[in-house]
Backbone as CSV, one residue per row, in Angstrom:
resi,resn,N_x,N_y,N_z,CA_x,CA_y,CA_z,C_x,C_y,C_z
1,UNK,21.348,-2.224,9.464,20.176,-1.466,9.071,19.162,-2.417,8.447
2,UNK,18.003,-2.392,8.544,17.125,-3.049,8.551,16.239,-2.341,6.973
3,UNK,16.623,-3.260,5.837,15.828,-2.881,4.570,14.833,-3.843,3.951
4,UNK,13.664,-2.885,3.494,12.562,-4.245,3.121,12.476,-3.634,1.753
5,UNK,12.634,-5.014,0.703,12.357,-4.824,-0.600,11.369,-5.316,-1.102
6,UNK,10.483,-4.075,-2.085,9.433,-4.669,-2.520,9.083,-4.449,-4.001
7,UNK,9.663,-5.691,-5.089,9.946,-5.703,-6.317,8.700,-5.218,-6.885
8,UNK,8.489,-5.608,-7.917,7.252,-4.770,-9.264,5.911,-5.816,-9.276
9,UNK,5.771,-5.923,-10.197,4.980,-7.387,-10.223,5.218,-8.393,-10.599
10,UNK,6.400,-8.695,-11.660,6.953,-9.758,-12.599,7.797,-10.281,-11.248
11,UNK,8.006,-11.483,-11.417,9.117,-11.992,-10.127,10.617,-11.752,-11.445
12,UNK,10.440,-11.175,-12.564,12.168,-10.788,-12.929,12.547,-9.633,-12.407
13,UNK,11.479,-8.930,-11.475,12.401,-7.841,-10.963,12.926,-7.919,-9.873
14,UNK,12.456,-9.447,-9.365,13.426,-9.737,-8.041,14.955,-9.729,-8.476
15,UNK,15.401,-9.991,-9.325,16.995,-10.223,-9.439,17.249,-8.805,-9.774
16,UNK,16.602,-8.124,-10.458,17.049,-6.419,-11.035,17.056,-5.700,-9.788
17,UNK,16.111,-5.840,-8.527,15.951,-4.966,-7.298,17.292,-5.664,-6.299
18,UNK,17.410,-7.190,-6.333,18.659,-7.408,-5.626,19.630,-6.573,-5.825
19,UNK,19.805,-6.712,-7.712,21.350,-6.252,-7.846,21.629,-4.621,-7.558
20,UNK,20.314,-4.117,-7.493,20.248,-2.385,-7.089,20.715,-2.274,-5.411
21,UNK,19.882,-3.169,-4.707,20.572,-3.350,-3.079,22.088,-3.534,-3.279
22,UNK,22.503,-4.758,-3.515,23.859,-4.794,-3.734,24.775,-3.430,-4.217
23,UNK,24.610,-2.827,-5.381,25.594,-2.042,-5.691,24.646,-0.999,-4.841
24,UNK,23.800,-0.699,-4.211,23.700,0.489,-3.039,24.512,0.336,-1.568
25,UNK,25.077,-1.401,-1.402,25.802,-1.293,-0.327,24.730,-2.252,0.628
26,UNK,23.560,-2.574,0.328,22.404,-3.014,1.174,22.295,-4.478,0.891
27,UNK,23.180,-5.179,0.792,23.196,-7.124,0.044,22.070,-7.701,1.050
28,UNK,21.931,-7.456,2.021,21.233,-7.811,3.583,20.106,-7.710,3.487
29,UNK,19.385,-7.108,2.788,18.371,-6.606,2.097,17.039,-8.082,2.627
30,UNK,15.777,-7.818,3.375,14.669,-8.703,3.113,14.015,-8.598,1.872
31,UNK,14.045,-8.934,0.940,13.045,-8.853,-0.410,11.949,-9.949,-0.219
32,UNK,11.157,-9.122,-0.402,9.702,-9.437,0.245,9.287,-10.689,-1.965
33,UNK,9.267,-11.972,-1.547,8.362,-12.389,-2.677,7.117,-12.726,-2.741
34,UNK,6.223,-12.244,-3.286,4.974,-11.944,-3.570,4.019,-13.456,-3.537
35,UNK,3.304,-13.845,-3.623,1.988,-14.735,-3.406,1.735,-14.977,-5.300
36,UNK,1.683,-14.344,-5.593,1.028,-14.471,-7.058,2.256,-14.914,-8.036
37,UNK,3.391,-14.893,-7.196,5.056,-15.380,-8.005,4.549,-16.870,-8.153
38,UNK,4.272,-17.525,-7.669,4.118,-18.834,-7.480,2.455,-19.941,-7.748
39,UNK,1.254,-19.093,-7.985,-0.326,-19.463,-7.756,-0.262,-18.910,-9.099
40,UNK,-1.896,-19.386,-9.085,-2.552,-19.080,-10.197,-3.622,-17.261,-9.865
41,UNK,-2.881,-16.973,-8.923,-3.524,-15.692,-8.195,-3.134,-15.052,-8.733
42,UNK,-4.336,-13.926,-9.101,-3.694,-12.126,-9.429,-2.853,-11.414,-8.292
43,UNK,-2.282,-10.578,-8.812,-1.532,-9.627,-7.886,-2.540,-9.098,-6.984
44,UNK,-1.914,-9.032,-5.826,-2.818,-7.972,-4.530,-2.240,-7.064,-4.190
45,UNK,-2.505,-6.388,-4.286,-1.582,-4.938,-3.802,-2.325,-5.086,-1.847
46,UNK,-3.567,-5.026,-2.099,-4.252,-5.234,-0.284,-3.733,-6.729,0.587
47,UNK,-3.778,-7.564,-0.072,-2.882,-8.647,0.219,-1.348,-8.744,0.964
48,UNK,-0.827,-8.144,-0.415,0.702,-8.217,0.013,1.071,-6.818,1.045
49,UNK,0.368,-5.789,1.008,0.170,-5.055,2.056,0.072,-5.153,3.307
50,UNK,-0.906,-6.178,3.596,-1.403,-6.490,4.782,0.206,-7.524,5.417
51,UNK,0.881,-8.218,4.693,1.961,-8.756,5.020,2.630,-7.951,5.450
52,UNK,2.991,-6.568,5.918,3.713,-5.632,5.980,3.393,-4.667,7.322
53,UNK,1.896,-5.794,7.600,1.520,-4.938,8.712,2.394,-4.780,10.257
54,UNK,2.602,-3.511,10.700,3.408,-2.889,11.543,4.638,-3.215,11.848
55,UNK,5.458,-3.491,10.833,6.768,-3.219,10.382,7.365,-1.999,10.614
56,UNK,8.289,-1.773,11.143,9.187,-0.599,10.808,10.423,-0.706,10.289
57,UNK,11.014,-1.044,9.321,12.148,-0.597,8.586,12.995,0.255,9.201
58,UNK,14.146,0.766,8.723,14.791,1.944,8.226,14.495,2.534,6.956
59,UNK,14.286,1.338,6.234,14.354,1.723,4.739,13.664,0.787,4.071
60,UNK,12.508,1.435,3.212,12.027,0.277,2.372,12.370,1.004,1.176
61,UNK,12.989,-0.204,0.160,12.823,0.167,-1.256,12.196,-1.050,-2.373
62,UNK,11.185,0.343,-3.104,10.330,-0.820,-4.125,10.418,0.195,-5.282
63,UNK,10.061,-0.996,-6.171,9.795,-0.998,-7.399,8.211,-1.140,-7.919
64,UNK,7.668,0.146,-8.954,6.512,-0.006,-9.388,5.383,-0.682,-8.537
65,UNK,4.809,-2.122,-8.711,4.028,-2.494,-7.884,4.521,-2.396,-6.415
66,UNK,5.152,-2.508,-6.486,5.719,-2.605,-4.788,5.908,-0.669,-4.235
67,UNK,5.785,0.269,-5.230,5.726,1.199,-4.466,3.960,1.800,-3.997
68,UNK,3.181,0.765,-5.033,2.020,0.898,-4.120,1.801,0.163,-2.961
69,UNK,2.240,-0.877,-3.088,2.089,-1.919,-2.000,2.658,-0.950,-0.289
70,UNK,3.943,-0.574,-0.308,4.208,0.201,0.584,3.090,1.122,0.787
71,UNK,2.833,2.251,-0.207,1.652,3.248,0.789,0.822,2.885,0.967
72,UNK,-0.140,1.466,0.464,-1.036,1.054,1.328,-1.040,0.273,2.401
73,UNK,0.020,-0.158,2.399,0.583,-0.699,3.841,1.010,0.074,4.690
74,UNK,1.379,1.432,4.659,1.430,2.619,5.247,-0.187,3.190,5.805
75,UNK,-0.840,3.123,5.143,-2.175,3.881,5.304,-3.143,2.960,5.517
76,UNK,-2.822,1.616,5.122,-4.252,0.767,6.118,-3.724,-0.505,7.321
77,UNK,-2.320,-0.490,7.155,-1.402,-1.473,8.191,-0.543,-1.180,9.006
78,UNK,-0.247,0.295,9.245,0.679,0.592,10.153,2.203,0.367,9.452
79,UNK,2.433,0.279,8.796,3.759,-0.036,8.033,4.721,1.202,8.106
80,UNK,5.363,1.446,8.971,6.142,2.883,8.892,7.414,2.335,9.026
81,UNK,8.207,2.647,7.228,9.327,2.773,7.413,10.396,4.235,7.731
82,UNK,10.977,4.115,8.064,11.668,5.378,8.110,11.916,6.512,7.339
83,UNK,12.175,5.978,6.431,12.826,6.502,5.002,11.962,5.686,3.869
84,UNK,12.408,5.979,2.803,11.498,5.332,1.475,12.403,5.691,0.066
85,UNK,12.419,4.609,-0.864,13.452,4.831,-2.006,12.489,3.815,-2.686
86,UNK,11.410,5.447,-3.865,10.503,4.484,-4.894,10.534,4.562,-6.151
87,UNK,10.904,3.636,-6.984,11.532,3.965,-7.949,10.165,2.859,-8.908
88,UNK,10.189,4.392,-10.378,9.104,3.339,-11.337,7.464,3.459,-10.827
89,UNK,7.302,4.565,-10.058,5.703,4.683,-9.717,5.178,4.556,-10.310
90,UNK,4.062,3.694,-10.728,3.273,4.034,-11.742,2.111,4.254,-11.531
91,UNK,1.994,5.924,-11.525,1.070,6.637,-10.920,-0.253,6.760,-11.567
92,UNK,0.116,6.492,-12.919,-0.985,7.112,-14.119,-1.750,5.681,-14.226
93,UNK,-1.466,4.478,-13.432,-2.163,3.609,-13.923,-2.795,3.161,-13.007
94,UNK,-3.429,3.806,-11.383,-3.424,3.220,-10.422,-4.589,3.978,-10.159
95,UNK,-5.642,3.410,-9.305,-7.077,4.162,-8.685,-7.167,5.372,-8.473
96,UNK,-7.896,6.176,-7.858,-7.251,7.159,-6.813,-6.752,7.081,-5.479
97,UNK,-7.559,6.328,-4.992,-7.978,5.556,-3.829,-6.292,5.759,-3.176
98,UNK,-5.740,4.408,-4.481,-4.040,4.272,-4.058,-2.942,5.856,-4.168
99,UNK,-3.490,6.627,-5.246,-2.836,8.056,-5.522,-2.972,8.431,-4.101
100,UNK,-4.024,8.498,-3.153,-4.300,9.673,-2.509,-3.252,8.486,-1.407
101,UNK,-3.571,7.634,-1.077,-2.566,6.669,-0.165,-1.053,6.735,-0.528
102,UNK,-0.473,7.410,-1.782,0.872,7.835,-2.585,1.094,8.849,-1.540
103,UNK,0.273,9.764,-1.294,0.331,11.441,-1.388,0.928,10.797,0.471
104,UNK,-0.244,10.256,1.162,0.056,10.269,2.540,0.810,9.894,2.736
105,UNK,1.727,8.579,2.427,2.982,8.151,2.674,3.930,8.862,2.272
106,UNK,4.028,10.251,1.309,5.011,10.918,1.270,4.886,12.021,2.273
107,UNK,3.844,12.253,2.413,3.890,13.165,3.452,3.980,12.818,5.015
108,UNK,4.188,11.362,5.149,4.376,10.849,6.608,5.555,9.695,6.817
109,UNK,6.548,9.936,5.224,7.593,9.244,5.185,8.844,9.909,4.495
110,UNK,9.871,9.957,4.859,11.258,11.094,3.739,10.915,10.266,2.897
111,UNK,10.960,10.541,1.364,11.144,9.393,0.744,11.943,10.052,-0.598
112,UNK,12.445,9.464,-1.668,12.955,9.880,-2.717,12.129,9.205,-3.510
113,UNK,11.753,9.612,-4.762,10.884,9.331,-5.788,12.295,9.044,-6.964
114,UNK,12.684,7.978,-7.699,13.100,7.903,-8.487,12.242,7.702,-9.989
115,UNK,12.417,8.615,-10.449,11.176,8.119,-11.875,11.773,8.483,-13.038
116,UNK,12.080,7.741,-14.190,12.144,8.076,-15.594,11.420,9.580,-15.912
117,UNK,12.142,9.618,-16.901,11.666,11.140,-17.370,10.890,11.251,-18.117
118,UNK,11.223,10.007,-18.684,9.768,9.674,-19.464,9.150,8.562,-19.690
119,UNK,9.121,7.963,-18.266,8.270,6.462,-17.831,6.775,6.395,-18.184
120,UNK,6.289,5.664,-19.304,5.267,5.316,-19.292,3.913,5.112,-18.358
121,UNK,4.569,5.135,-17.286,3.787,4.542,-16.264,3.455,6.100,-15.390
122,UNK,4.159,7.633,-16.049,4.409,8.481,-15.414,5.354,9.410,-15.511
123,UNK,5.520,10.635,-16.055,6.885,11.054,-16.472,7.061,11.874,-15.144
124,UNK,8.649,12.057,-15.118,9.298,12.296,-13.824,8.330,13.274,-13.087
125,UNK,8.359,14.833,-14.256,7.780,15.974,-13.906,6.526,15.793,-13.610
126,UNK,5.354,15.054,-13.949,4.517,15.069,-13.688,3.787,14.137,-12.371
127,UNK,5.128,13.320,-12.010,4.749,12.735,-10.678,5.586,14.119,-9.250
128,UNK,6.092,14.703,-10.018,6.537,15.735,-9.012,5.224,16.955,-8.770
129,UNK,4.493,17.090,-9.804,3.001,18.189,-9.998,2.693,17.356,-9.606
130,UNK,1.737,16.261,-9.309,0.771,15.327,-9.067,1.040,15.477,-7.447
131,UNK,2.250,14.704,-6.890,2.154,14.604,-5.605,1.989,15.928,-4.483
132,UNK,2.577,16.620,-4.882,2.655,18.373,-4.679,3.312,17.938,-2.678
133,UNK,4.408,17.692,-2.963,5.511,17.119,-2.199,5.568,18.611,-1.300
134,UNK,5.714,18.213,0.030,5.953,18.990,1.131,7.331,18.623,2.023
135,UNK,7.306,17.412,1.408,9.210,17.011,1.992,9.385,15.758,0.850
136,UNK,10.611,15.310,1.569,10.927,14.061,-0.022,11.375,15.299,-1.261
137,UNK,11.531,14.282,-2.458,11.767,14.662,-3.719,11.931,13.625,-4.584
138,UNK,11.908,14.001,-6.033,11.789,13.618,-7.178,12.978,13.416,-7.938
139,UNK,13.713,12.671,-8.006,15.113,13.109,-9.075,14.231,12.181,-10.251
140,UNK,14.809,13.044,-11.207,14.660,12.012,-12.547,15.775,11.656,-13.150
141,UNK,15.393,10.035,-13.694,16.640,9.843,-14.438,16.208,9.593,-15.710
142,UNK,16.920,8.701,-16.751,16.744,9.033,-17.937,16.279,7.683,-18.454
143,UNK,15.590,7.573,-19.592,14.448,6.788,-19.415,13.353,7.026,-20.119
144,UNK,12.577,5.628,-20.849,11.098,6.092,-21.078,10.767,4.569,-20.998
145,UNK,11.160,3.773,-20.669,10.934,2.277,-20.660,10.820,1.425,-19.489
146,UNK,10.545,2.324,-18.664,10.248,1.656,-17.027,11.028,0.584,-16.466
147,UNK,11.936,0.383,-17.219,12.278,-1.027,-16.785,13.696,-0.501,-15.998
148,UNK,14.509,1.267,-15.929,15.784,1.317,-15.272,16.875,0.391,-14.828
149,UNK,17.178,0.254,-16.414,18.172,-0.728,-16.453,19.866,0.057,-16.136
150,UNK,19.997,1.519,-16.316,21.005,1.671,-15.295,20.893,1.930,-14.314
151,UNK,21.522,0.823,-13.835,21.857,0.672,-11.873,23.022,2.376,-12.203
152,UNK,24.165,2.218,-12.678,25.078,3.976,-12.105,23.771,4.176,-11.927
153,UNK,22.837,5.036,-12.789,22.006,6.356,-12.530,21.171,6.567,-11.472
154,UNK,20.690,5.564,-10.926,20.154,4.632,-9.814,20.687,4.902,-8.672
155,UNK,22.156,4.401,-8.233,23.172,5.046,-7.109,23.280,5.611,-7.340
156,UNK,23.345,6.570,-8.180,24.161,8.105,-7.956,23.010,9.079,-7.521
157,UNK,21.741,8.418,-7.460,20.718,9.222,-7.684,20.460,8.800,-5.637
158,UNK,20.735,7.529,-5.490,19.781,7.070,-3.782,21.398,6.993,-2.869
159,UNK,22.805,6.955,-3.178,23.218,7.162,-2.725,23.620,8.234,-1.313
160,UNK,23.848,9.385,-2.528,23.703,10.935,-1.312,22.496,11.109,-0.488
161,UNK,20.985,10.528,-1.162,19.871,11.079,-0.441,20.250,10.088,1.240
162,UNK,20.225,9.092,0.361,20.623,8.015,1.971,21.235,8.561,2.868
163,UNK,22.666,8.977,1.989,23.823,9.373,3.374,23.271,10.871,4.059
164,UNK,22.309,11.457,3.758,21.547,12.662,4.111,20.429,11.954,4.936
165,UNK,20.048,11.232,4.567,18.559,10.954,5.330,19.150,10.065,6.355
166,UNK,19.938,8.606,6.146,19.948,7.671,6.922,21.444,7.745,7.792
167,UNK,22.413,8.579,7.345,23.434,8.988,7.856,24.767,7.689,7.271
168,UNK,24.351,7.276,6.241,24.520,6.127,5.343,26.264,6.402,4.851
């Protein structure tokens, strides 16, 4: 199965998003590293997007920056993964521009929304009102520090959706 990972913005969430592939069963995992890990460059969300152009996955999973990076690589690059596992949105801090590019990729991708319940960046319930989801869903886990440092709550949460969505 073919998975593309797309960490946050810090390059320390490359090792935190590995070890989430790993204990999901996904070690195989492409983790996509970013342009600005390495330069004196700001983050691009249109940038690292455009790297993504007409890809198809099975499965992409990101973290925070990287779950915008996916829907705009969905909505201006052709980027259609199959499925979607986004964990850490941070919805409340992002344009509209990218919100309304959130909304289309859920509505033109299964996806599971993993979000703290009370993530700074977005509390669970209110990224579940915000998106006003027509397929996909929201689990929340527990949390107010964005950083989902338990991996259990994590699998137990993308496990079943997988073996439902991807036949996993």
């Amino acid at each position: 199965m073919q998975v593309v990972a797309l960490p946050g913005r810090s390059s320390e969430t490359e090792p935190w998003l590995r070890s989430l592939l790993v204990a999901a069963g996904w070690p195989d995992s492409d983790l996509v590293r970013y342009r600005h890990w390495n330069s004196d460059t700001e983050a691009s969300v249109s940038f690292e997007a455009s790297r993504l152009a007409e890809q198809a996955p099975q499965l992409v999973v990101a973290k925070s920056l990287g779950t915008i990076i996916a829907a705009n690589a969905f909505c201006r690059h052709g980027f259609r993964p199959a499925a979607a596992v986004l964990v850490g949105t941070p919805f409340r801090a992002i344009a509209a521009e990218d919100f309304r590019f959130l909304q289309q990729f859920a509505r033109g991708v299964e996806t599971l929304f993993i979000q703290q319940a009370e993530d700074p960046g977005g509390w669970a319930a209110e990224l579940h009102a915000a998106l006003e989801l027509t397929r996909g869903q929201v689990v929340a886990v527990p949390g107010s520090d964005h950083l989902y440092a338990d991996r259990s709550a994590l699998v137990a949460a993308l496990r079943p959706w997988a073996a439902q969505q991807l036949g996993l």
